[in-house]
C-alpha positions in Angstrom: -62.1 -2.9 -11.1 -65.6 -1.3 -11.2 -65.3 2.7 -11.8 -61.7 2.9 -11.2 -60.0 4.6 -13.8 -57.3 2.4 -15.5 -53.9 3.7 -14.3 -51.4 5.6 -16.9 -48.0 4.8 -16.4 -45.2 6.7 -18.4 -41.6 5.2 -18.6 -39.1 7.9 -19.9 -35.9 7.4 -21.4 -32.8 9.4 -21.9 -31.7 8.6 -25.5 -27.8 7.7 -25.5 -27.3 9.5 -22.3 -23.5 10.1 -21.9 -23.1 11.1 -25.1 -25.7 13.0 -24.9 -24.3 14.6 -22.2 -21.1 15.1 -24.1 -22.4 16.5 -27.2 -24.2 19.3 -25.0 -21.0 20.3 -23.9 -19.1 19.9 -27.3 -21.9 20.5 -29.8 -19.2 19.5 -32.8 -20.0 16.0 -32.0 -23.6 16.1 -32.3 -23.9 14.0 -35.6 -20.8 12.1 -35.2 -20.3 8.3 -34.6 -19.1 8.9 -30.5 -18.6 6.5 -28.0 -18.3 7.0 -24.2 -16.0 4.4 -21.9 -12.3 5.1 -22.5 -9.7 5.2 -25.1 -9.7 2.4 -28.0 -6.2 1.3 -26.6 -7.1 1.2 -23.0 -8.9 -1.8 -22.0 -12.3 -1.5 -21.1 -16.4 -1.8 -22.6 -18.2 0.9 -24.0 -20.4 2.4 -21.5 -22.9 4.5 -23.9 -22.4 4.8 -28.0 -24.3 7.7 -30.6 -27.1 6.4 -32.4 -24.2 6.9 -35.5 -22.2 4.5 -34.0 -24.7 1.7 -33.4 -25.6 2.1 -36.8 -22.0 0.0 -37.1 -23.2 -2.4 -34.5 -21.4 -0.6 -31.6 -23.5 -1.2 -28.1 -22.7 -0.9 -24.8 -20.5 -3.5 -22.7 -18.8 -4.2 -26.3 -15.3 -4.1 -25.4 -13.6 -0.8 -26.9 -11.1 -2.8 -29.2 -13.7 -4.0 -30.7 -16.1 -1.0 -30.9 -12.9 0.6 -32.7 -12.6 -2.3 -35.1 -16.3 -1.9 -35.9 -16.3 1.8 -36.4 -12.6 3.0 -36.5 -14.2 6.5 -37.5 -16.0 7.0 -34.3 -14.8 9.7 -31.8 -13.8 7.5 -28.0 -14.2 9.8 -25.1 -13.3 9.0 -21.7 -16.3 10.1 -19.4 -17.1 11.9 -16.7 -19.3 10.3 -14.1 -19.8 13.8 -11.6 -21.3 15.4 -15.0 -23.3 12.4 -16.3 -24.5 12.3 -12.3 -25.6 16.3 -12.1 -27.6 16.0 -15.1 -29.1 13.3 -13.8 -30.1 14.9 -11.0 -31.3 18.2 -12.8 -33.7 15.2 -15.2 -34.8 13.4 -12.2 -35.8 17.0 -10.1 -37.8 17.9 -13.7 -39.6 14.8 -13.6 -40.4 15.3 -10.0 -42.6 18.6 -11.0 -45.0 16.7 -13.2 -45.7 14.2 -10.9 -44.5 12.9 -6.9 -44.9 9.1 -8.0 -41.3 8.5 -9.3 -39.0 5.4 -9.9 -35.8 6.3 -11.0 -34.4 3.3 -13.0 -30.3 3.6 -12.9 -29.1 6.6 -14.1 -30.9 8.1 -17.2 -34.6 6.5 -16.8 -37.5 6.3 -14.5 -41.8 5.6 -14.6 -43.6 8.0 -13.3 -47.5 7.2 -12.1 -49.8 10.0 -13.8 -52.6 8.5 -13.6 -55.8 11.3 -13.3 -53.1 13.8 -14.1 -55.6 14.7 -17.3 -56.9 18.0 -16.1 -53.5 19.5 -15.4 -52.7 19.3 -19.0 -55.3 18.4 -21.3 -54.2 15.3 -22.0 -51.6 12.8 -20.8 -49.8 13.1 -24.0 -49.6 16.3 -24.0 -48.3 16.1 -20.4 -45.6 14.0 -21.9 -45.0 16.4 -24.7 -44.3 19.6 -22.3 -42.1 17.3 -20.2 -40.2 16.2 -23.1 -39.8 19.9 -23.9 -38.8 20.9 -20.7 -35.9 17.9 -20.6 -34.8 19.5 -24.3 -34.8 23.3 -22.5 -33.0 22.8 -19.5 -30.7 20.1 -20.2 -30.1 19.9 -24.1 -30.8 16.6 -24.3 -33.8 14.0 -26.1 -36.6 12.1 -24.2 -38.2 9.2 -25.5 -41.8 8.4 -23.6 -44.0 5.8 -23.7 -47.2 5.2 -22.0 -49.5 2.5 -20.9 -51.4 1.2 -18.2 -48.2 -1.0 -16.7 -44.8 -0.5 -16.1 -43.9 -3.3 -18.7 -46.1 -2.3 -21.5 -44.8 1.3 -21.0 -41.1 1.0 -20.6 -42.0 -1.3 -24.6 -43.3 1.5 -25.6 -40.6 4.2 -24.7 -37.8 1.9 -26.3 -39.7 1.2 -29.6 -40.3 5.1 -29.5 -36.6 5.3 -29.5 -34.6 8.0 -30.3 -36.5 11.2 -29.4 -40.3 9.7 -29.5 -43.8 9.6 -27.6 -45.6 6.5 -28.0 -49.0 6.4 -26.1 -50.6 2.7 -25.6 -53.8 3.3 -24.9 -56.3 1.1 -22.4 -57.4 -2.4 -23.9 -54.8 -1.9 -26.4 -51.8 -3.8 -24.8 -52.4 -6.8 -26.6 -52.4 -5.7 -29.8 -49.6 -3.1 -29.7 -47.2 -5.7 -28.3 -48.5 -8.5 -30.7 -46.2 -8.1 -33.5 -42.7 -7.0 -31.4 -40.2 -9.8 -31.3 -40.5 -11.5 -28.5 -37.3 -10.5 -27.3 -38.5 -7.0 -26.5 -40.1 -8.6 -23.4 -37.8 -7.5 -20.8 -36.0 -10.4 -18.9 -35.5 -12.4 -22.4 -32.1 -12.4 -22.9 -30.3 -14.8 -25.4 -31.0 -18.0 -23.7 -34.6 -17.6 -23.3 -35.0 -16.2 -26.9 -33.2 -19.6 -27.6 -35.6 -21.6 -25.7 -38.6 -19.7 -27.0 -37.6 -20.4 -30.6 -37.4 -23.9 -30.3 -40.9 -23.7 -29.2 -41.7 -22.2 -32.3 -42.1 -18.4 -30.8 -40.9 -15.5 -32.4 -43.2 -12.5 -31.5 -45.1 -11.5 -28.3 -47.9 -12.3 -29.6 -47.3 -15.7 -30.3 -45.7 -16.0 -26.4 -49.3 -14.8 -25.1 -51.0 -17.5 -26.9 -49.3 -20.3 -25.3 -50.6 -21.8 -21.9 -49.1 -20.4 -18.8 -47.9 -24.2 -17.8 -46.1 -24.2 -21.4 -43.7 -21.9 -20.2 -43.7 -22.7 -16.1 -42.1 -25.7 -18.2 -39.3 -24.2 -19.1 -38.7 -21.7 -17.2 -40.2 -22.2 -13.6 -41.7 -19.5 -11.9 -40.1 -17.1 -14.3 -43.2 -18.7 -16.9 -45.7 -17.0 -15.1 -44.4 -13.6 -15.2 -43.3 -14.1 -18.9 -46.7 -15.0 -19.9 -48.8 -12.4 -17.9 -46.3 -9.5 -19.1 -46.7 -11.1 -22.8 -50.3 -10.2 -22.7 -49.6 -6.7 -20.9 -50.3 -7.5 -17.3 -48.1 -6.2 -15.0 -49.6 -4.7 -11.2 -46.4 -3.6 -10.0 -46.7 0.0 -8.3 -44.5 2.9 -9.0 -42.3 3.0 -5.9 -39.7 5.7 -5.0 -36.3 4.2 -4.5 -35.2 2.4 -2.0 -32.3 3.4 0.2 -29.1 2.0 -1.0 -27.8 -1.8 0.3 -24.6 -1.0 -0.5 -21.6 1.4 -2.1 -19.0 0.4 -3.9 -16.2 1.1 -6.5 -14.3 -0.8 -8.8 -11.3 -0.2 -11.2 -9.8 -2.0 -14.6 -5.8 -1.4 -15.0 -4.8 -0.4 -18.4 -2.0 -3.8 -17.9 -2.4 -6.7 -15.8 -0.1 -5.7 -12.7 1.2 -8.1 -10.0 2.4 -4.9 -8.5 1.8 -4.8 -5.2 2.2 -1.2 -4.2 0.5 0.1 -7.3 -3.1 -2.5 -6.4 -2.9 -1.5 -2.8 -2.9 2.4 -3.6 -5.4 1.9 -5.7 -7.6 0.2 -3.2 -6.5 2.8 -0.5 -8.0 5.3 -3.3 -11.5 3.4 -3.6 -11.8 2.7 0.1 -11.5 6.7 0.6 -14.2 7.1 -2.3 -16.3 4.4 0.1 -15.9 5.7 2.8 -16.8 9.4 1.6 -19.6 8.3 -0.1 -20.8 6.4 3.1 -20.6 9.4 5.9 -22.1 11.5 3.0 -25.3 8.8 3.4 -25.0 8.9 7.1 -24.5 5.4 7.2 -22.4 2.8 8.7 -21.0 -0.3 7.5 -20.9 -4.0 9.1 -19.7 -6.2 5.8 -16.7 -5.1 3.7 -16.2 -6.9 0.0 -13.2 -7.5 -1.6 -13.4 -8.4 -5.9 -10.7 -9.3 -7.8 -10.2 -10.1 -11.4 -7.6 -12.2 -12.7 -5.8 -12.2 -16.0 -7.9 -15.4 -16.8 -10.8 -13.1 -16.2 -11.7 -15.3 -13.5 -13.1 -13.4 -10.3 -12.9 -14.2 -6.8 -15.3 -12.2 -3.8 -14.0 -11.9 -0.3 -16.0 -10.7 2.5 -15.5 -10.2 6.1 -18.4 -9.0 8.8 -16.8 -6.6 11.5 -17.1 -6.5 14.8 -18.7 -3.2 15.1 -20.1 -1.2 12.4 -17.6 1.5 10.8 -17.7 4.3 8.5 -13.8 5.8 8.5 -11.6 4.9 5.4 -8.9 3.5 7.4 -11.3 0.5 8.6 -12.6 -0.4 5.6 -9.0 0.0 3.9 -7.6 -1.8 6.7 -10.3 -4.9 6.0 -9.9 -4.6 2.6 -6.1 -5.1 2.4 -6.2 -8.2 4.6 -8.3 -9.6 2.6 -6.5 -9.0 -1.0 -3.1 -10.0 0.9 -4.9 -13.4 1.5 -6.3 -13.9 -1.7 -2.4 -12.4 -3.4 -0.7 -14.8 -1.4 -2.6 -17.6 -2.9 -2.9 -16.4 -6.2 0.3 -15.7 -8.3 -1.3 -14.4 -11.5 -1.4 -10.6 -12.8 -4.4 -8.7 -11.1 -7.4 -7.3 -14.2 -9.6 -5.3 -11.8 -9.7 -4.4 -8.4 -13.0 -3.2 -6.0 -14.0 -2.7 -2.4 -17.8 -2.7 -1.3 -19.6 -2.0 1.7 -22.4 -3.4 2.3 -25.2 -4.2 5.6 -25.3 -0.5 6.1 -26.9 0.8 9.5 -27.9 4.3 10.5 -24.8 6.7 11.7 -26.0 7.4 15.1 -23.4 7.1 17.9 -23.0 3.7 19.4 -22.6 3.4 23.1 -19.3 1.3 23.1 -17.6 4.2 21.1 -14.9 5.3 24.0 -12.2 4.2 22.2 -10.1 7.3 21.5 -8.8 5.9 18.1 -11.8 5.1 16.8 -12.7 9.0 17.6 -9.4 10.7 16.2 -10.0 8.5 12.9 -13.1 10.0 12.8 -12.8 13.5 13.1 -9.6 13.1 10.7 -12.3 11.7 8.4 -14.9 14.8 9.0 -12.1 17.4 8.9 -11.0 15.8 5.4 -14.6 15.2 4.1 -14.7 19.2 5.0 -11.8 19.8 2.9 -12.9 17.4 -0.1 -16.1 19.3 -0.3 -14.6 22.6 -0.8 -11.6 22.2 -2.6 -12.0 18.9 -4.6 -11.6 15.5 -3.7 -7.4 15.9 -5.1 -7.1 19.0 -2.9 -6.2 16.4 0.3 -4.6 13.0 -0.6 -3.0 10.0 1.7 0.8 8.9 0.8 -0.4 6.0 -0.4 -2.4 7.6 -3.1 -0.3 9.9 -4.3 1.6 7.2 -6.7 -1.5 7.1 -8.3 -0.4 10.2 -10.3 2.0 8.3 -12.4 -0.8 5.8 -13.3 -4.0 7.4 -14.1 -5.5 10.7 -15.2 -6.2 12.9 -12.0 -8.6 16.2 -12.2 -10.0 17.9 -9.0 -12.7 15.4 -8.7 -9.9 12.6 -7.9 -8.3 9.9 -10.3 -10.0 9.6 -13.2 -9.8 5.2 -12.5 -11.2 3.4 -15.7 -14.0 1.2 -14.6 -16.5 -0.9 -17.1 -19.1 1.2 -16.2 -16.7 4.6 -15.7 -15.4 5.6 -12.5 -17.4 7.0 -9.9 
């Protein structure tokens, strides 16, 4: 590496972000056992839980029945993706001023590159402390940091920090800060591999470094490799902004299994508009449409179909999407769990030469005239017939049906 200076990564973390979110806006729950994802009665997982309520081993993707079993105290709030998303957006543009190398992981964390960013502050820590500060200020809401010379060692660090901490890792000191973490801290070992790893007698990250590489290309493949060189705090991979998106999609839980078929094909008329907005917003176009359903059984069947040309209006991807679900209905005779539409091999938006089709044209400026509307008055303030039975069924607010999703509607 010769006179290079080692790099510092720093991984923040929003601590229990949608409640986090919520308490800012109802500071009565601050303190309270709270969990985010729907009502107790409604089906559906827990998309974010207080650090009150884990304390009774709520977590997320927990169904809610059994959240509310767990902690029949706690306070269930429904969620609001469009707030969760803005304060996202405010976090991400705050992390953006300290440094222009930034990852956005998901919603509520991202690295950020600050390597030789000393002089600006004094110290990277103390850069981490003022940015912590600043997340507190202008959104209300706790930071945990860590920081390391990788990705892997730093995004350790952040969550043993955890809630509200700063944990710096510094330079040759990898090895002996992860040493004595369970090796399930490694990210990538889930239950199977902390199985597997036991019966080899391993229990910390320490003990995981120690063992030969080919030990664990043994049991895990290629996988091995990686496991073994993050074990001992290796990790090259670059901070790297985001890529652009490979797909959109939405997808909703109903509150009863319904063979009803008006009440599924309004509500996929509803997410193919949400798809379709979403999509001319990215000034993109679409040349795969996905169908999922979710059976009673819980089992789940994908259908896709490739168009002919690629399409951004809502009526083509509804239109694609309902062929598709009356295929699979007409095969299928149980109750329908969930229901989502995807688009996905998305291409730029410019005009194709083989648009002369004057249908094609009037769905699209129906689409831009709506979009127009949508964006001024609401996504509610314009609905299709179709939709509009959707009142009876779910909660509407002038951001559109509020459609319970497992990880909330978007």
């Amino acid at each position: 590496m010769g006179n290079r200076k080692p790099r510092r990564i720093m991984h923040i973390d929003l601590d229990a972000f949608f409640v986090s979110v919520e308490q800012v806006l109802d500071p009565k729950l601050k303190g309270k056992p709270v969990v985010v994802g729907g009502k107790p009665d409604r089906r559906g997982v827990v998309a974010a839980a207080s650090y009150e309520a884990r304390a009774y081993g709520v977590h997320s993707a927990m169904p809610l029945l059994t959240a509310s079993r767990l902690c029949p105290q706690a306070i269930f709030i429904e969620g609001n993706y469009k707030l969760y998303r803005e304060a996202s957006q405010k976090f991400m543009a705050i992390l953006a001023d300290f440094s222009p190398f930034l990852e956005p992981l998901g919603i509520d964390e991202a690295y950020l590159d600050v390597t030789g960013f000393e002089s600006l502050h004094g110290s990277i820590p103390k850069m981490a402390e003022k940015l912590k500060q600043r997340v507190k200020d202008e959104l209300g809401i706790c930071a945990s940091i860590g920081i390391a010379s990788s990705k892997v060692v730093a995004k350790i660090a952040s969550e043993a920090s955890k809630p509200d901490g700063l944990l710096d890792v510094p330079a040759g000191g990898e090895s002996a800060f992860l040493a004595q973490l369970p090796a399930n801290r490694l990210p990538g070992i889930g239950k199977k591999s902390e199985q597997v790893l036991k019966n080899l007698g391993i229990g910390t990250i320490g003990q995981l470094a120690a063992l030969p590489t080919e030990t664990l290309k043994s049991h895990f493949g290629a996988f091995g490799k990686l496991i073994h060189d993050h074990a001992n705090g290796i990790d090259d991979r670059k901070v790297e902004p985001p890529a652009a998106a490979k797909s959109i999609s939405r997808e909703t839980t109903f509150n009863r299994d319904t063979r009803d078929t008006a009440t599924v094909q309004a509500t996929l008329r509803y997410q193919s508009e949400r798809v379709g907005s979403e999509l001319r917003q990215k000034e993109k176009r679409a040349r795969c449409i996905t169908l999922k359903l979710r059976y009673a059984d819980f089992t789940t069947t994908t259908r896709q179909q490739t168009l002919l040309k690629s399409a951004d209006t809502d009526q083509a991807i509804f239109d694609t999407g309902l062929k598709l679900l009356k295929n699979e209905m007409s095969r299928s005779k149980q109750a329908v769990r969930l229901i989502g539409i995807g688009v996905s091999h998305l291409v730029e938006a410019g005009k194709q030469p083989d648009m002369l089709d004057p249908s094609v044209q009037r769905l699209e400026q129906l689409n831009a005239a709506v979009d127009r509307i949508r964006k001024k008055y609401g996504f509610s303030a314009i609905q299709t017939g179709r939709t509009l039975q959707l009142r009876d069924i779910f909660p509407e607010t002038s951001e559109g049906y509020s459609l319970h999703t497992p990880s909330l509607s978007r």
